[in-house]
C-alpha positions in Angstrom: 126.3 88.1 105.0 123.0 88.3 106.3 122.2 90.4 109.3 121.4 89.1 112.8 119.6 92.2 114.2 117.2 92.4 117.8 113.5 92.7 117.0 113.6 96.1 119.3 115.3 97.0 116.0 113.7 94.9 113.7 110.6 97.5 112.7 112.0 98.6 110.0 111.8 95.2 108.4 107.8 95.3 108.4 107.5 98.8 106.0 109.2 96.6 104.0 111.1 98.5 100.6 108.0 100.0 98.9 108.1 99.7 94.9 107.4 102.8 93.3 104.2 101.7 91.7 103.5 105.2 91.4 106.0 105.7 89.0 105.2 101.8 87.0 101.4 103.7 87.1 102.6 106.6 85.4 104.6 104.4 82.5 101.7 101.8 82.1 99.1 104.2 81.9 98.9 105.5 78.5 99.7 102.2 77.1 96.5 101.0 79.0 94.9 103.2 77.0 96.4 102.8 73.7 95.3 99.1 74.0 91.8 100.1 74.8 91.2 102.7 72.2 93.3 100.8 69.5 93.4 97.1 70.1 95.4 94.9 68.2 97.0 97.5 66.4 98.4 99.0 69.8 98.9 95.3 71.6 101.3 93.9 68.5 103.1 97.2 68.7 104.3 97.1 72.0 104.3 93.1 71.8 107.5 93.8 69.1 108.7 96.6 71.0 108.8 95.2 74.2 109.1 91.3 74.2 110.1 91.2 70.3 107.5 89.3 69.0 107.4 89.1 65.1 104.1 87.2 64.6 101.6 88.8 62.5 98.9 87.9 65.6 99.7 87.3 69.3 97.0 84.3 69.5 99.7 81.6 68.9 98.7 77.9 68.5 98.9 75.7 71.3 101.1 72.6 70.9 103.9 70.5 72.2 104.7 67.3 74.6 105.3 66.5 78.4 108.8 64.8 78.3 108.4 61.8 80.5 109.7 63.1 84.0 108.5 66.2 83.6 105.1 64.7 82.7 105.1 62.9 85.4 105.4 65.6 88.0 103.1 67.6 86.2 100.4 64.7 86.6 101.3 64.7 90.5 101.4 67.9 90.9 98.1 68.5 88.5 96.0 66.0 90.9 97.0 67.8 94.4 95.9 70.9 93.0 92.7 70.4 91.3 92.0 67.9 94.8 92.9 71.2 97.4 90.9 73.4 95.0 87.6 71.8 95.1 87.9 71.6 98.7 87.7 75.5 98.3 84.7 75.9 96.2 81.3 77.4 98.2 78.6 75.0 98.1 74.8 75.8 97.6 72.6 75.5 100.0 69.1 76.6 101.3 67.7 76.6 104.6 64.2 76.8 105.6 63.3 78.5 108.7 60.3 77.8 110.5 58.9 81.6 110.4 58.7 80.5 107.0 61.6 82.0 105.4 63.5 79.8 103.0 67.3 81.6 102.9 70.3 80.0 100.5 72.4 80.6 97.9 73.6 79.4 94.1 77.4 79.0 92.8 78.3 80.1 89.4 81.7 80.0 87.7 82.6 83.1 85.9 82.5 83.2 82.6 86.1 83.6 81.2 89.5 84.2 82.7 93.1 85.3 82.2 96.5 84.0 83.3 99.3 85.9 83.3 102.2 83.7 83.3 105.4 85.1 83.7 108.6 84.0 81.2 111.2 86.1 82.1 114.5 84.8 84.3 112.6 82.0 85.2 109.7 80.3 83.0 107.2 79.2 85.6 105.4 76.8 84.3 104.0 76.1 87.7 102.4 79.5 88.2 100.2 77.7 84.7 98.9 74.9 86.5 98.4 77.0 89.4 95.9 79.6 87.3 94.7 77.1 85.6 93.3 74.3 87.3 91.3 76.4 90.1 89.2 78.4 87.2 88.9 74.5 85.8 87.6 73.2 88.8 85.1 76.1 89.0 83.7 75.8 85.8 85.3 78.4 84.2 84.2 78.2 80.2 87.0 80.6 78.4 90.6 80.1 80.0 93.2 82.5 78.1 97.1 82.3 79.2 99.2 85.3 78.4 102.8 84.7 78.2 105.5 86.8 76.7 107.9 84.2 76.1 106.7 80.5 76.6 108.6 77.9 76.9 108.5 74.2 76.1 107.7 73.5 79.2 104.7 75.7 79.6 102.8 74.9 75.9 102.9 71.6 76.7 101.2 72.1 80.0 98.8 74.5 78.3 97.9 71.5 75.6 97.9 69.0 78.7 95.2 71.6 80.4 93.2 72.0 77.2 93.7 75.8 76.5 93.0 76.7 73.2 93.1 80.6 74.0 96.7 81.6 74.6 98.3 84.7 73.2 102.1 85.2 73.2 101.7 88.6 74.8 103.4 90.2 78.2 103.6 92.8 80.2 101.0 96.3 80.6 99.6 95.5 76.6 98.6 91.7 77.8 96.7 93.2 80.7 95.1 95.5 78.9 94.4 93.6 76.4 92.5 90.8 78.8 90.8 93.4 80.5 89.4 95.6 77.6 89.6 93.1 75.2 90.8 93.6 71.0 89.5 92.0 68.0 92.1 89.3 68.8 91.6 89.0 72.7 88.8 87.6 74.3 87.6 90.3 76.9 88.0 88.3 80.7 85.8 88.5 83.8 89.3 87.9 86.3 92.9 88.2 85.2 94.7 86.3 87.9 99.0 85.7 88.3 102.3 87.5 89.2 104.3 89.4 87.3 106.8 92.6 87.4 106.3 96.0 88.6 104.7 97.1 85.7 102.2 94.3 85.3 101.2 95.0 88.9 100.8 98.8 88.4 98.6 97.6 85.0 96.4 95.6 87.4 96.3 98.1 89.6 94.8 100.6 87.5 92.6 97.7 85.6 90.8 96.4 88.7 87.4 98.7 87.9 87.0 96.9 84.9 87.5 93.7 85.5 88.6 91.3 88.4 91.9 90.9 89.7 93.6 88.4 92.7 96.0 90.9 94.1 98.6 93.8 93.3 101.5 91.6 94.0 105.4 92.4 95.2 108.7 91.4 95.7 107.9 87.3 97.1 108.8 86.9 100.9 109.0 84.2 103.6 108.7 84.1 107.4 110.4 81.3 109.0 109.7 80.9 113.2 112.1 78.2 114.6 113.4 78.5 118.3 115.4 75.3 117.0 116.2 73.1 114.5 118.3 72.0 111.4 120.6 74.7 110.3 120.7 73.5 106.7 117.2 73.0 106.4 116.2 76.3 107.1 119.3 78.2 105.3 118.2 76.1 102.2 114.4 77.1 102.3 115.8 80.9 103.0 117.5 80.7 99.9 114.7 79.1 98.0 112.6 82.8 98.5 115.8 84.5 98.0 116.7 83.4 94.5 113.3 84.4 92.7 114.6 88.0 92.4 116.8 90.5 94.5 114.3 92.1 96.1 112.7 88.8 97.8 113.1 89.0 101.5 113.9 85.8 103.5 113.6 86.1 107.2 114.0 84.1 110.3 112.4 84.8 113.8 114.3 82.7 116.5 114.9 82.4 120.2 117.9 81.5 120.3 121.5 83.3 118.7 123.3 80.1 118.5 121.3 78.8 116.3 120.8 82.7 114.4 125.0 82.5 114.1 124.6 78.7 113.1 121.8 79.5 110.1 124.0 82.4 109.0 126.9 80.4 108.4 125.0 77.5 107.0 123.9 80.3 104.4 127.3 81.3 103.3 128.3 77.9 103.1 125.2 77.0 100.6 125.7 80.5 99.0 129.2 79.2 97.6 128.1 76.2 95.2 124.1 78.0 94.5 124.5 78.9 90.8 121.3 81.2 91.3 123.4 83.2 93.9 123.8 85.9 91.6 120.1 87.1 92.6 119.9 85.2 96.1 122.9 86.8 97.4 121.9 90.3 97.0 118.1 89.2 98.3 119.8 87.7 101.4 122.0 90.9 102.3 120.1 93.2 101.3 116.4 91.9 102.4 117.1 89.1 104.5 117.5 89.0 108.7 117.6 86.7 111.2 116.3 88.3 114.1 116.6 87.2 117.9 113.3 87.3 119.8 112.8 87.2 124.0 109.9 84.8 123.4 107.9 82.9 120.3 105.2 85.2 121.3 107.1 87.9 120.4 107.7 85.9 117.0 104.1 85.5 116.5 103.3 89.0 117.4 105.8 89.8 114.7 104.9 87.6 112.2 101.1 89.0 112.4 101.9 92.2 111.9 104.5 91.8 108.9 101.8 89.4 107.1 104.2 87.4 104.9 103.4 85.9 101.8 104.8 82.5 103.4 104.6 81.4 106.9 106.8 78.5 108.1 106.1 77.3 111.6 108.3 74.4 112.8 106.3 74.0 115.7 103.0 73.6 114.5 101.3 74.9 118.5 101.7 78.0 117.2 99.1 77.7 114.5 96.6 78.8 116.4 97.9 82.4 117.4 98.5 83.4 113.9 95.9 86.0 112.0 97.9 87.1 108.8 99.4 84.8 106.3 99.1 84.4 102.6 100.3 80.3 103.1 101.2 78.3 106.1 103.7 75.6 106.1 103.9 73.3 109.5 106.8 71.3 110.8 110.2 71.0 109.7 109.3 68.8 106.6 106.8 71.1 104.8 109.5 73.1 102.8 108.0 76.1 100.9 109.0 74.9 97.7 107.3 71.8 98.2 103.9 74.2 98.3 105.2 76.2 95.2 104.8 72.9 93.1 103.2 70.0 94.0 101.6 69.6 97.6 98.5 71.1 96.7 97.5 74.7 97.7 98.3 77.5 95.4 101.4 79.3 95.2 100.0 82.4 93.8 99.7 84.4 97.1 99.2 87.9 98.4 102.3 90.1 99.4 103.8 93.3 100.7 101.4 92.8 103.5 98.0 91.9 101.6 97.9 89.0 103.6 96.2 91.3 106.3 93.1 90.7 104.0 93.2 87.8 101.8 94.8 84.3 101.2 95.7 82.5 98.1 94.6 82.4 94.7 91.7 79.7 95.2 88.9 77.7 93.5 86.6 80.2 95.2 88.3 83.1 93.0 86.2 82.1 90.0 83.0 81.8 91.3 80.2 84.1 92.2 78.0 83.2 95.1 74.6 84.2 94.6 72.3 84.9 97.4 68.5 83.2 96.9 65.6 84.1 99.0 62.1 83.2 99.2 59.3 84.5 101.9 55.6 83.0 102.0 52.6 85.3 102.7 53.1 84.3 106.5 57.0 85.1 106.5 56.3 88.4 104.8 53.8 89.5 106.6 56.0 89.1 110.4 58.6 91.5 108.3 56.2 93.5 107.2 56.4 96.6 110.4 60.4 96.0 110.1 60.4 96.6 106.9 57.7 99.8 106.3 59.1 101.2 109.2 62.9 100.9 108.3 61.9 102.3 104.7 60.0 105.0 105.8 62.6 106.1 108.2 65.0 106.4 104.8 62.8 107.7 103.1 61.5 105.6 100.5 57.7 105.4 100.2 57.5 103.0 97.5 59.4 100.4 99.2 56.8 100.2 102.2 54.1 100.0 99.8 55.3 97.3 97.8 55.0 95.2 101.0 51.4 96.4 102.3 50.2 96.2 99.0 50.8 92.6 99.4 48.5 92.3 102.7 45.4 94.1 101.1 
């Protein structure tokens, strides 16, 4: 059953249970560098070793159909994405100030990316649409999918997007691979999506070469409600808690009759929840309800633990908080309805990352270019700030190549 504990001894909950990445880093290392010195000798290797692919290449054609329901939701779902993530793209701009400085900048989409897309006790074929689309609305030319083991489900979204690079590949070789490239695999500028331990340890140790979104962990949810609907919030507690055993579900609450009345609204959903083989360990293990003196208390909590998902059911308290990967307001903006189909992504930062990023978003797969352009007059008011700052470093040839300019 899940524990009701009092946030004097709640502190432990915001370490959070490390992974031992150091030890992933360790496995994933040498097959890092098999891929990069080798290439698709080394990447089919480990593809039949590890995921048992029996291909003779991992680049796999792309094909199949959107049943009609499932199409549907994809369609809905596929709009309020690619509608949030243009919202998010930088816009270019230049200003001209009167001293005669004309200040701005350009926006240009990377040139290639690469999703991971996870296939392993659940298919997600949302996490596709959710790496797709924002590269898509950027601009993004070269879109490669990696998937160990896709479904139905995920090459027909992948032929519904238009991706005609996707390689049947998982794990530490498919991140190598995307990030070094092979004879096979296109070489990518970002690789972006969750995956395991080892796939984060692999981006880990890739991120000099090539972009990444995050080093992701075990999924989480924060949940402040001084009141409410029992049911509702048990249920979107064991929403987080049934993607994996080590997913932490927690609520922050004023009040212990409602704590003791969530609790028991778990074990009741707990008994029919076919997925509570893995939510049932996540809720004992990971999960708390903890009693606070005051939502400011909650707040201060919430800040400091950073979760991955933030639901506030009173949406006044939007304005205190500073760490969050995604916030959900009111009682009727589930989580799950965010992991699918409302719009922002659901690729998110975790294990406290939220401290210095959000989402996965549009913006990811653009670079924002900074464009100046001084006339004589301009340069010439810069000129003693800049021969004097130069010479004060140093560098000679820097204050020159301004007063040359004046002669």
């Amino acid at each position: 059953m899940i524990r009701i504990i009092d946030y004097r001894t709640a502190q432990s909950l915001i370490a959070r249970k490390t992974q031992r990445l150091e030890d992933a880093e360790r496995i994933v290392a040498p097959i890092l560098e098999d891929v990069r010195r080798h290439g698709d000798a080394a990447l089919l290797e480990y593809a039949r070793k590890f995921d048992g692919f029996e291909g003779p290449s991992v680049r796999i054609p792309v094909h199949g159909t959107l049943q009609p329901e499932f199409g549907r939701a994809v369609r809905i779902a596929d709009a309020n994405i690619r509608e949030y993530a243009r919202l998010q793209l930088p816009i270019e701009k230049m200003v001209e100030y009167p001293d005669g400085r004309k200040l701005g900048q350009i926006v240009r989409p990377l040139d290639s990316m690469g999703a991971y897309t996870p296939a392993g006790r659940y298919p997600l074929p949302s996490t596709l649409l959710m790496n797709i689309i924002p590269a898509q609305v950027a601009g993004v030319k070269t879109l490669c999918v990696a998937c160990p083991h896709p479904s139905a489900e995920i090459l027909g979204i992948a032929q519904w997007l238009g991706v005609t690079h996707f390689f049947q590949m998982g794990g530490a070789q498919a991140i190598a691979a995307l990030a070094y490239g092979t004879a096979t695999v296109p070489r990518v500028d970002r690789i972006v999506g969750p995956g395991n331990i080892y796939v984060a340890a692999a981006k880990k140790l890739i991120a000099g070469e090539t972009g990444i979104d995050f080093v992701a962990g075990p999924t989480e949810i924060v949940i402040i409600a001084a009141q409410g609907n029992p049911e509702w919030i048990a249920a979107d507690m064991l929403a987080q808690a049934e993607h994996d055993v080590d997913a932490s579900a927690i609520l922050l609450t004023t009040s212990r009759e409602f704590a003791e009345a969530v609790a028991e609204a778990l074990e009741r959903q707990l008994a029919s929840l076919p997925t509570a083989a893995v939510a049932r360990p996540s809720i004992d293990n990971n999960g708390a309800i903890v009693i606070v003196d005051s939502l400011e208390r909650a707040i201060e909590f919430s800040n400091s633990f950073a979760p991955e998902h933030l639901a506030l059911h009173d949406r006044e308290l939007l304005g205190s908080i500073q760490n969050a990967g995604s916030v959900f307001l009111g009682p009727s903006s589930p989580e799950a309805a965010g992991d699918y189909a409302s719009g922002p992504n659901h690729v998110l930062p975790t294990s406290g990352q939220a401290r210095l990023r959000g989402g996965l978003s549009a913006a990811d797969f653009v670079k924002v270019i900074s464009v100046q352009e001084l006339s004589p007059d301009a340069l010439k008011k810069l000129e003693p700030a800049v021969t004097t700052l130069a010479r004060a470093e140093g560098l000679e040839a820097h204050a020159r190549s301004v007063e040359v300019r004046s002669v």
